[in-house]
ZAMARGU-4260 file (C-alpha; in steps of 0.2 Angstrom, whole numbers, plus 5000, padded with zeros to 4 digits):
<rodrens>
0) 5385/5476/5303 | 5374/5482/5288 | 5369/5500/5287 | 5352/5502/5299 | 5342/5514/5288
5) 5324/5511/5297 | 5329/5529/5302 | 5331/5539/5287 | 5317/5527/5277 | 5304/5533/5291
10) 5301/5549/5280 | 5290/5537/5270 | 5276/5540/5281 | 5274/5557/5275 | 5283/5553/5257
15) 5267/5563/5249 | 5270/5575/5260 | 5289/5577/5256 | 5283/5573/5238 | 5272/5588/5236
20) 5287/5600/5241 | 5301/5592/5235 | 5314/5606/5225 | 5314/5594/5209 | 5295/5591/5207
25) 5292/5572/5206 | 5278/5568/5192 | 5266/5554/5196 | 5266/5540/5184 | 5255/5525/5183
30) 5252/5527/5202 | 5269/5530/5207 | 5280/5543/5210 | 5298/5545/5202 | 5311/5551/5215
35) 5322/5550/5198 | 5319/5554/5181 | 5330/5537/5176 | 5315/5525/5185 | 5302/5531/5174
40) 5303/5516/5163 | 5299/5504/5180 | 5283/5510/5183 | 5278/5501/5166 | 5288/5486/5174
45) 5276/5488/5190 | 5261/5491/5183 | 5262/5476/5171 | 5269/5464/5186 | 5253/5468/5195
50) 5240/5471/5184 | 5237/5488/5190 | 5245/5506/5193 | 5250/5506/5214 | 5248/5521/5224
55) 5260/5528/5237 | 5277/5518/5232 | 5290/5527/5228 | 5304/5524/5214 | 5322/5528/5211
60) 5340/5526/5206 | 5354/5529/5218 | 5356/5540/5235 | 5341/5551/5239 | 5344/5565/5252
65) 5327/5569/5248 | 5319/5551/5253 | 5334/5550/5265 | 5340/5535/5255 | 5358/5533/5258
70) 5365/5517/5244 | 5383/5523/5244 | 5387/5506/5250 | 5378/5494/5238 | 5385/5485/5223
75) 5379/5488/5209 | 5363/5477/5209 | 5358/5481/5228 | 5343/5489/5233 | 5330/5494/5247
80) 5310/5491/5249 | 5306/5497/5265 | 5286/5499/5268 | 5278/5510/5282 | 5259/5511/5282
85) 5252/5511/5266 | 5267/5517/5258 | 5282/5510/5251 | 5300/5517/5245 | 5308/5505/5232
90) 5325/5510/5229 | 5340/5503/5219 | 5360/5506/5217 | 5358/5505/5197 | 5344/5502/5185
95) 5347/5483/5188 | 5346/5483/5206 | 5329/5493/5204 | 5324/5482/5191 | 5326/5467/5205
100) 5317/5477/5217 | 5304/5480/5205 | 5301/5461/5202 | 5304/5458/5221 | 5290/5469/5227
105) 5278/5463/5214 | 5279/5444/5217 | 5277/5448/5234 | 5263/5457/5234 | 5252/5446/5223
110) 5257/5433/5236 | 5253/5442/5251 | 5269/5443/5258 | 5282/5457/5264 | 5292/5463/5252
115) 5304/5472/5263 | 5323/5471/5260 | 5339/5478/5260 | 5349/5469/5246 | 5368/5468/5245
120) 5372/5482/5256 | 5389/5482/5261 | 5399/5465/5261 | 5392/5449/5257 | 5397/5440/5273
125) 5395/5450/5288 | 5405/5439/5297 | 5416/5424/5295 | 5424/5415/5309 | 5435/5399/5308
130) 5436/5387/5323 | 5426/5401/5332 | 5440/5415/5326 | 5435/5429/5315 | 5446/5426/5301
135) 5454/5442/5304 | 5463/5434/5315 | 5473/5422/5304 | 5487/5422/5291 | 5490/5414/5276
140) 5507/5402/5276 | 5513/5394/5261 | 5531/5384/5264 | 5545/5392/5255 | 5551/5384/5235
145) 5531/5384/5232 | 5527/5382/5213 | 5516/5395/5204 | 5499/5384/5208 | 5501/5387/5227
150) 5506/5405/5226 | 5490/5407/5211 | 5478/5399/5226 | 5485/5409/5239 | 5484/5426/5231
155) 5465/5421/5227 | 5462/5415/5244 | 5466/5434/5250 | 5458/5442/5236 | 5440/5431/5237
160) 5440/5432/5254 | 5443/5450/5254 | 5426/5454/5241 | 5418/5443/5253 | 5423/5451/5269
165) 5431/5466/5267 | 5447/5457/5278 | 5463/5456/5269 | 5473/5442/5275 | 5493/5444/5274
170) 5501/5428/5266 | 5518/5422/5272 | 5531/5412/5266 | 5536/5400/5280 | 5533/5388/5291
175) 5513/5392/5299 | 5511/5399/5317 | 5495/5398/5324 | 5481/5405/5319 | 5484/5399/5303
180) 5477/5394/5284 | 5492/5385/5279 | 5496/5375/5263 | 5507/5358/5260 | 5509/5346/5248
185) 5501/5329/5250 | 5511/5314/5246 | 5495/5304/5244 | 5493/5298/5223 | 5478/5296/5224
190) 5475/5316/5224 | 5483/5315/5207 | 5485/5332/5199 | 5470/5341/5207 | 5466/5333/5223
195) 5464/5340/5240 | 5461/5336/5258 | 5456/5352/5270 | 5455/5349/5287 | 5447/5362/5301
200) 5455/5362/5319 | 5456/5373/5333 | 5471/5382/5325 | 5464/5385/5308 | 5463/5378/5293
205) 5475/5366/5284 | 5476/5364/5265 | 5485/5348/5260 | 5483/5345/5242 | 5492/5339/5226
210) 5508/5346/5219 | 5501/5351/5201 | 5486/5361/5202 | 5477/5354/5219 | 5480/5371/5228
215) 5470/5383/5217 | 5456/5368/5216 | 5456/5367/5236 | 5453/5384/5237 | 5438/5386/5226
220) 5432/5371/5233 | 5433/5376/5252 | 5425/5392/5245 | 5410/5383/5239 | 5407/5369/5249
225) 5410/5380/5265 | 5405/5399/5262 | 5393/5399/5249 | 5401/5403/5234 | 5389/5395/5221
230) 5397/5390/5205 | 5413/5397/5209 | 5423/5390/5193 | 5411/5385/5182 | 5395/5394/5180
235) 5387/5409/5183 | 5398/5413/5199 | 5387/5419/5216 | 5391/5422/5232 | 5377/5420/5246
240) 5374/5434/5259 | 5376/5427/5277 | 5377/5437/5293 | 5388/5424/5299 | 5397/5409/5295
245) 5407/5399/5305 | 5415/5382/5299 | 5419/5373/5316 | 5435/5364/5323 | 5433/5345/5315
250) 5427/5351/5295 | 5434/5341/5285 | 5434/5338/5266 | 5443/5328/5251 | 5438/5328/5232
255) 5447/5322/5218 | 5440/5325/5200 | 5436/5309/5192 | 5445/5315/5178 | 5464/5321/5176
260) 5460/5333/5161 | 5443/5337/5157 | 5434/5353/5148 | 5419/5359/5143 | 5420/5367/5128
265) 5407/5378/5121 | 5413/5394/5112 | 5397/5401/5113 | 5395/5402/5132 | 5394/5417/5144
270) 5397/5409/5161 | 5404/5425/5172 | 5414/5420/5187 | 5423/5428/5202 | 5438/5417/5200
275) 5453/5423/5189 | 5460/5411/5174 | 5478/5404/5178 | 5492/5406/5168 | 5500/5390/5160
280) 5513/5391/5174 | 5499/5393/5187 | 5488/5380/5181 | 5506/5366/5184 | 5506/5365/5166
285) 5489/5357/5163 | 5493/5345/5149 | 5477/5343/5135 | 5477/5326/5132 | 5463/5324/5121
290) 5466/5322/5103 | 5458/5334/5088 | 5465/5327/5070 | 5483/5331/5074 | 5489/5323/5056
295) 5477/5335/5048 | 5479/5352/5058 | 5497/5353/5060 | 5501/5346/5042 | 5512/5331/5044
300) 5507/5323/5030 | 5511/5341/5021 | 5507/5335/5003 | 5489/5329/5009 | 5480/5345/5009
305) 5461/5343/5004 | 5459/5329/5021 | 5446/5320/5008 | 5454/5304/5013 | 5465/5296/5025
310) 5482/5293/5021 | 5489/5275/5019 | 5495/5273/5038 | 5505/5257/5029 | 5515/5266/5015
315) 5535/5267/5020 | 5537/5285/5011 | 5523/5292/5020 | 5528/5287/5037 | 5544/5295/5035
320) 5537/5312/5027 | 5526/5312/5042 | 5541/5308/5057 | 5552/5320/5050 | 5536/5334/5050
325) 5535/5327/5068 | 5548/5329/5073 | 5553/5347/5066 | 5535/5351/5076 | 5542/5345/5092
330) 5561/5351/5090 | 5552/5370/5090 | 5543/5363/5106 | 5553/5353/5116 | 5559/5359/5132
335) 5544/5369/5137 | 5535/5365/5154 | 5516/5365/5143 | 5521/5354/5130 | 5519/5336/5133
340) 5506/5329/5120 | 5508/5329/5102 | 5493/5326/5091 | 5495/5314/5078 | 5476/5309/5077
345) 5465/5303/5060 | 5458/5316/5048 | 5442/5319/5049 | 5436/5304/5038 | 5429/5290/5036
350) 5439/5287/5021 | 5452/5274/5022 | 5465/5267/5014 | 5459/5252/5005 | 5478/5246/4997
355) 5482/5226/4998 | 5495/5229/5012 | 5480/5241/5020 | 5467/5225/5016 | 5478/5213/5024
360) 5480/5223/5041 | 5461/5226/5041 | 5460/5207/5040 | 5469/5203/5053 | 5465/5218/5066
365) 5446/5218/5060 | 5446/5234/5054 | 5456/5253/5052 | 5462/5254/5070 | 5474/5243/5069
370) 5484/5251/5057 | 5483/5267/5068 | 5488/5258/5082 | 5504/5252/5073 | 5507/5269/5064
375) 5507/5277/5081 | 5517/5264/5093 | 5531/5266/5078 | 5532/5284/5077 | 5531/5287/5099
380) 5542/5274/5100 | 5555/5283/5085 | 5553/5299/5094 | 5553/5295/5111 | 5572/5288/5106
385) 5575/5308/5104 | 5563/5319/5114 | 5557/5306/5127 | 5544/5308/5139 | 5531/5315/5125
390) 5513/5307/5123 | 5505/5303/5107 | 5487/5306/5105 | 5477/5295/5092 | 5457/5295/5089
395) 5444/5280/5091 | 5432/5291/5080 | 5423/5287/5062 | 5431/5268/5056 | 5442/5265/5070
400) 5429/5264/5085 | 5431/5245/5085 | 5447/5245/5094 | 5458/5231/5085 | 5461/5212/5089
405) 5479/5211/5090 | 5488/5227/5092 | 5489/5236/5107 | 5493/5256/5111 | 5509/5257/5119
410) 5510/5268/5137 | 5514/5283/5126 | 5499/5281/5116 | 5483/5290/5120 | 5466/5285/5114
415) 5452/5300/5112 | 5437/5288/5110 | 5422/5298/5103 | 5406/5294/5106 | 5401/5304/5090
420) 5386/5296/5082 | 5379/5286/5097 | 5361/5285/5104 | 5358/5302/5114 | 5342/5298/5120
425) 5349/5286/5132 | 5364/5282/5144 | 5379/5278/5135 | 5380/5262/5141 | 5369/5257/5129
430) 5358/5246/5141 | 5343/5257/5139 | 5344/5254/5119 | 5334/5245/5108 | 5343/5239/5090
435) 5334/5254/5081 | 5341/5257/5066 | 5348/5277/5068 | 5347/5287/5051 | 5364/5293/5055
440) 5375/5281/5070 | 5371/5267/5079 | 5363/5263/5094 | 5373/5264/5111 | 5376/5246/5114
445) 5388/5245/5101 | 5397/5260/5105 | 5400/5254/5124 | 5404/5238/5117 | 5419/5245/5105
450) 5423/5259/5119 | 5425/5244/5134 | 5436/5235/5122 | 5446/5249/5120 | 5449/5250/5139
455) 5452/5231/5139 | 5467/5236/5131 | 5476/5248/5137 | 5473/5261/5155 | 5476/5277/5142
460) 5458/5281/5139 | 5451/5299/5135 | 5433/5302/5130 | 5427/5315/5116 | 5408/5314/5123
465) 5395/5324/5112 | 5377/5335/5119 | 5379/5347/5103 | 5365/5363/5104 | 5354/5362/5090
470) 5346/5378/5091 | 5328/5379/5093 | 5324/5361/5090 | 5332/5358/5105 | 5334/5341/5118
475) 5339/5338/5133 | 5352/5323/5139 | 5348/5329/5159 | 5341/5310/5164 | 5359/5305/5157
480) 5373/5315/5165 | 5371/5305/5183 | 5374/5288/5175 | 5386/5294/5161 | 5397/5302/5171
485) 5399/5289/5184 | 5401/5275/5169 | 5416/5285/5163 | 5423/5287/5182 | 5422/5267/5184
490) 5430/5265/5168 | 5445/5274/5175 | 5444/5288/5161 | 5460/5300/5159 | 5451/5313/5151
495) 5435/5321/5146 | 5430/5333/5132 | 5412/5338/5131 | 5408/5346/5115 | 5393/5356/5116
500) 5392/5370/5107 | 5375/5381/5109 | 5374/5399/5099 | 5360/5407/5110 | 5361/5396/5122
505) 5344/5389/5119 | 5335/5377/5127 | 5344/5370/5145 | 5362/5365/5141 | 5367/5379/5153
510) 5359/5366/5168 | 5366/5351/5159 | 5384/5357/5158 | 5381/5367/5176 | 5377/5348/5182
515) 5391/5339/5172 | 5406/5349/5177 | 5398/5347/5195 | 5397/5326/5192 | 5419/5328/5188
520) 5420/5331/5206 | 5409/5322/5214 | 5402/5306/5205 | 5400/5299/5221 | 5383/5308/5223
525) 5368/5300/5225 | 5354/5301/5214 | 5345/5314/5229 | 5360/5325/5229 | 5360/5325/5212
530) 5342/5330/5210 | 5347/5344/5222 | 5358/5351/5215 | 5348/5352/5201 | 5333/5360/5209
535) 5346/5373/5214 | 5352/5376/5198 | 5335/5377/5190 | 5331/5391/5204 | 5345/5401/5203
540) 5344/5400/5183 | 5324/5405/5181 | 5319/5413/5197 | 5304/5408/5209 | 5296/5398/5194
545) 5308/5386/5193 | 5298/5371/5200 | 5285/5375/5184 | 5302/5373/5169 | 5307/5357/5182
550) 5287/5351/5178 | 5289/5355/5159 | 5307/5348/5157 | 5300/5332/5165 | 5286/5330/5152
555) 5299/5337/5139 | 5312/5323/5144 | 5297/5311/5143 | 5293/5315/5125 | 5310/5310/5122
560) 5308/5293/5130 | 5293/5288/5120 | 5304/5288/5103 | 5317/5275/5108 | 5332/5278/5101
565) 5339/5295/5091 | 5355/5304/5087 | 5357/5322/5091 | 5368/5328/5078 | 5359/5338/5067
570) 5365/5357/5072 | 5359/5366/5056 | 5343/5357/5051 | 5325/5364/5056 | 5316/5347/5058
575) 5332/5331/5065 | 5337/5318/5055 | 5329/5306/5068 | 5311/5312/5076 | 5319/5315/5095
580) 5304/5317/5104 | 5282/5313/5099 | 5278/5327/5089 | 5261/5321/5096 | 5263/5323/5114
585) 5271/5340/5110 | 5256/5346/5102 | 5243/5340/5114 | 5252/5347/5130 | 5259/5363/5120
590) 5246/5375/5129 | 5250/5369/5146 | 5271/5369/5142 | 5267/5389/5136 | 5257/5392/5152
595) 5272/5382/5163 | 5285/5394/5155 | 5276/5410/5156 | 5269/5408/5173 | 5288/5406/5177
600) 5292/5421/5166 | 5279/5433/5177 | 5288/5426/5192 | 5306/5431/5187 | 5317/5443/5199
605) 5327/5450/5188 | 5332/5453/5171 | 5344/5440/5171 | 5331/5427/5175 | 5318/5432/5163
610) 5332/5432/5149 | 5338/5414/5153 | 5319/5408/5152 | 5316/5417/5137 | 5331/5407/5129
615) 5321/5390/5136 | 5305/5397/5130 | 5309/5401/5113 | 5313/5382/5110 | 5295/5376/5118
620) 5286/5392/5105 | 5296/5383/5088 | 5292/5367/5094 | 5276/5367/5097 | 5273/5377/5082
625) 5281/5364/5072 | 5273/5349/5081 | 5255/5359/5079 | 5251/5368/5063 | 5249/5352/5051
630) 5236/5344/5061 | 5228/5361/5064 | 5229/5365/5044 | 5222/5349/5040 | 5206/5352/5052
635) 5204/5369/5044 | 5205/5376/5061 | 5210/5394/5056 | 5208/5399/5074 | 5221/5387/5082
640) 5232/5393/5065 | 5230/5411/5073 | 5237/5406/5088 | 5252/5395/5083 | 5255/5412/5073
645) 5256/5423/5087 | 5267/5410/5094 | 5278/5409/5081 | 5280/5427/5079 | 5285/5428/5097
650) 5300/5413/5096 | 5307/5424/5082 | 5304/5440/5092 | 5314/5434/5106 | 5329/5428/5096
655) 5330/5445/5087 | 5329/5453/5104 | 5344/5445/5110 | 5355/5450/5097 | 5353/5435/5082
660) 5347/5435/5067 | 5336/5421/5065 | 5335/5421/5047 | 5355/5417/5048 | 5357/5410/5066
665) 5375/5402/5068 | 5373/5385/5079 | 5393/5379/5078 | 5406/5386/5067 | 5394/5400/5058
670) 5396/5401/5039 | 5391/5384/5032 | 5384/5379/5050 | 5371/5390/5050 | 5351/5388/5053
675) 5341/5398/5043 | 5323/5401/5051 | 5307/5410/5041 | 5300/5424/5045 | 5283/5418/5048
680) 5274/5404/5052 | 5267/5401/5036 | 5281/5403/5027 | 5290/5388/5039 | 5278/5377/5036
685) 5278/5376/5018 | 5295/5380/5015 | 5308/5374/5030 | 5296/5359/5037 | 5288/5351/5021
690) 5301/5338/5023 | 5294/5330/5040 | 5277/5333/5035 | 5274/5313/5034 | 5283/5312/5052
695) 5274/5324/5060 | 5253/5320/5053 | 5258/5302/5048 | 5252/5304/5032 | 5259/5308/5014
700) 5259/5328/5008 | 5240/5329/4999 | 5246/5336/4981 | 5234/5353/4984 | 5247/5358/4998
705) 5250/5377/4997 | 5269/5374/4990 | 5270/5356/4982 | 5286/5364/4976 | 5296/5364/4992
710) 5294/5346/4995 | 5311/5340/5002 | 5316/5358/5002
</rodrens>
């Protein structure tokens, strides 16, 4: 049971009272009254919630003997409000719990509602039975000659359910006795390497799972789907309070990801979770299957070095400087449990040979890939003589997307097909698109076309799929993910690799790749679930607002729509290469999207919150900004100009307050891949946007422009 403190809190019906002759004298400030020096700096935070400085509430940061505030069993972002009368004692473990409290007790006055809590006080579940037995009761078996994945998933079982509970289970190794949580292997292929089954009776709970990681997957899982534990492996990990939960005889459950290696991969991300990273041996040697310009990182070819072009994948000489390099790359290798791949995919260029004996293979395959093709089935097939067993990983990526007409991967070689320069503004099944012509890529149509021939051929199939951060012009592929996802799963895709680098994490790729990993589990998901989940992401992200970003994402989304077809490479630019959403749109509902976010912003409950809508609102300030000042400048409209300014300064002032440089903002690699914003307003627009002045007014630069000179700068 949590700690009853109506008690001890009752002294705040005589708190000015026990104010006035407190041994350290409290000071009074903006209406409140500090019950520690260290909550001064949340009366500001009050007071600018509410409008105005509150009387009789009380403030302060850990245990109070003299408020009789007891918070010795709170983590670290708990907290109390508890209001007798007219008075109110706001309490918090730390500065982040008072923080939320803060926020908490704000929002609910201005709607009229109570505000009284007591916030993560002791542990999270209360109470967790199993088949109607407290799960004290039970023990952990695991059968005996158990590989590293089952015992990795049963030591986290003990340890989550113990920050959970408080219970600490005891693992065994042996055949289960009743009560039991007990793990086997399944023999059912169709759970491939992650798969699982768990199954609820009136003697416990029974984990049957896959043999290579299906253990460790079923646990997080369970722990999810069953007790609570949003986003337990990927995401912002957060485990729901409940006074009890009881998962009854008859639960059942079976998920297998679509994919059988996927990963999300985005250096810049912050994602905390409650779950601890596997070793290799843990993990039942996840193998990466996905291919990343082998030749050219691991130097096969060792006298090629400056990767300008591709080698001639038809000269004799070559091929034999390349296997021998091979193969001294998997003789230093070979033997280890992790290695099981070996990368021999394309530079990165477009760049082919174009020799006669090149020529004639282009010919007769109808373009580069069938050269690669036959490179690649000649050297697995070479090496698999010696070190058999190993895959070989070649690309579909820039001239050899077309797959060919006549040769065919053998069943050691693996396609990564990139999706590099396709449409991003719709699915990638291409039946959305038009045939606009893309400054940079093709339309999705095509791509799908190449990508289902590919598959026509051969069942080795790994997809390189692209949603790339573009700072503060950002977009948004959220109406995609539902229909993408489930068009890689019915083509029976190996792999996934989602690319989506995002330095400050503007914008909303956090949801999008919140929602994508969630659609590897479970493409099966209707359209309504999806929506759900969602909504529930959205909330958890931003706060009590959330339904105001889901109203401007919508009209966001839709201003994509209007433009047809786009690509959404384009990482260090300031304006794209294609215009990604109406300019015009943007600028007539720019007001409202600014009142959308920063009504959500005064209705953030903690600090969290209000920092991952500021990353959202930064991008709608620079957009709107750059969608606006032209037609505003044109008009002579100086007042409009003042406020786009104000605006402006403000995007900058919130990338410089979480920690970047927006002058020098890295979006992939840093270095060359950097964005570089100005200072001012005014400075942008005749310097970093002069070259979509025609795209954005329509019209030609008049010659009187403030900067004629930083045309097509």
């Amino acid at each position: 049971m949590k700690k009853t403190l109506s008690l001890i809190l009752s002294v705040v019906m005589v708190a000015g009272t026990m104010a006035s002759c407190a041994k350290v004298e409290p000071a009074p400030v903006s209406g409140a009254t500090l019950a520690s020096s260290d909550a001064a700096a949340y009366t500001d935070l009050l007071e600018d919630r509410l409008g105005y400085a509150p009387e009789n509430v009380v403030l302060g940061i850990g245990s109070s003997a003299e408020y009789g505030v007891d918070m010795t069993d709170f983590e670290n972002d708990g907290y109390v409000i508890r209001t007798v009368g007219d008075n109110t004692v706001i309490f918090g473990k730390t500065e982040t719990g008072l923080d939320m409290a803060v926020r908490k007790y704000a929002n609910a006055v201005k709607n009229g509602v109570s505000a009284d809590e007591i916030y993560h006080e002791g542990y999270r579940v209360e109470r967790l039975t199993i088949a109607g037995r407290d799960i004290s009761e039970y023990t952990v078996y695991y059968p005996a000659g158990s590989n590293e994945n089952v015992k990795f998933a049963v030591s986290e079982l003990v340890r989550l359910v113990k920050q959970a509970t408080g219970v600490t289970l005891t693992a065994v190794e042996g055949d289960p006795v009743s009560p039991a949580i007990s793990f086997a292997v399944s023999n059912d292929e169709s759970l491939r390497d992650e798969g699982y089954v768990y199954t609820v009776t009136d003697d416990g709970i029974v984990f049957e799972h896959a043999e290579v990681r299906g253990a460790s997957a079923a646990v997080y899982r369970f722990l999810q789907n069953e007790c609570g534990w949003d986003c337990l492996i990927y995401g912002d990990s957060f485990l729901n309070e409940a006074d009890h939960i009881d998962i009854p005889a008859g639960t059942n459950a079976t998920e297998t990801p679509a994919f059988d290696h996927y990963r999300i991969y985005n250096p810049y991300n912050t994602f905390k979770t409650d779950r601890k990273s596997p070793t290799v041996a843990q993990d039942g040697y996840n193998t990466n299957i996905i291919a990343c310009h082998g030749l050219q990182n691991n130097y096969f070819f060792d006298e090629m070095k400056d990767f300008s072009s591709q080698p001639c994948y038809t000269d004799e000489d070559l091929y034999e400087i390349c296997r021998d390099n091979v193969e001294s790359y998997i003789a230093a290798r070979y033997g280890d449990p992790g290695f099981k791949a070996v990368d021999i995919a394309a530079y990165d260029t477009s760049d082919y040979c174009f020799c006669d004996t090149c020529m004639e293979m282009f010919i007769e395959e109808g373009g580069n890939a069938g050269a690669v093709v036959r490179f690649a089935n000649k050297l697995s097939e070479e090496m698999n003589e010696k070190y058999p067993g190993l895959v070989y990983l070649i690309f579909g990526y820039q001239g050899t997307n077309e797959p060919p007409k006549k040769a065919v991967p053998n069943d050691m070689v693996y396609v990564t097909y990139c999706f590099d320069l396709n449409c991003s503004n719709h699915t990638i099944d291409g039946k959305s698109c038009s045939n606009k012509k893309i400054s940079m890529g093709r339309c999705a149509n095509e791509y799908a076309k190449w990508f289902e021939g590919w598959c026509d051929i051969t069942d080795n199939i790994c997809v390189w799929y692209y949603t790339l951060g573009t700072a503060l012009q950002a977009y948004t592929v959220i109406d995609n993910i539902y229909d993408d996802y489930r068009y890689f799963a019915e083509h029976n895709v190996k792999g996934l690799f989602l690319e989506t680098e995002n330095c400050g994490e503007f914008g909303i790729k956090r949801i999008e790749n919140q929602l994508e990993y969630e659609m590897i589990w479970n493409t099966d998901m209707t359209r309504e679930e999806f929506r759900a989940y969602y909504e529930k992401l959205l909330r958890k992200e931003y706060g009590p607002g959330w339904s105001l970003v889901a109203d401007y994402v919508e009209k966001w989304e839709y201003s994509q729509d209007i433009m047809d077809c786009w690509q959404g490479w384009g990482w260090a630019l300031i304006g794209p290469w294609d215009k990604r959403y109406s300019t015009t749109f943007y600028r007539e509902n720019f007001d409202e999207f600014c009142t959308l976010i920063e009504t959500a912003l005064s209705m953030t409950e903690s600090k969290y919150q209000e920092d991952r809508l500021n990353r959202l609102y930064v991008t709608v300030l620079y957009m709107g900004c750059y969608s606006s000042y032209y037609h505003a400048w044109l008009e002579g409209d100086t007042e409009r100009i003042a406020v786009l300014s104000e605006r402006y300064d403000r995007s900058m002032e919130i990338v410089r307050s979480l920690g970047y440089d927006p002058t020098n903002l890295p979006t992939i690699t840093g270095g060359d891949g950097c964005v570089h914003y100005a200072p001012t307003l005014e400075e942008a627009a005749w310097s970093d946007w002069v070259e979509w002045y025609d795209d954005i007014t329509g019209q030609p630069l008049p010659d009187d422009a403030p900067s004629a000179e930083g045309r097509g700068a």
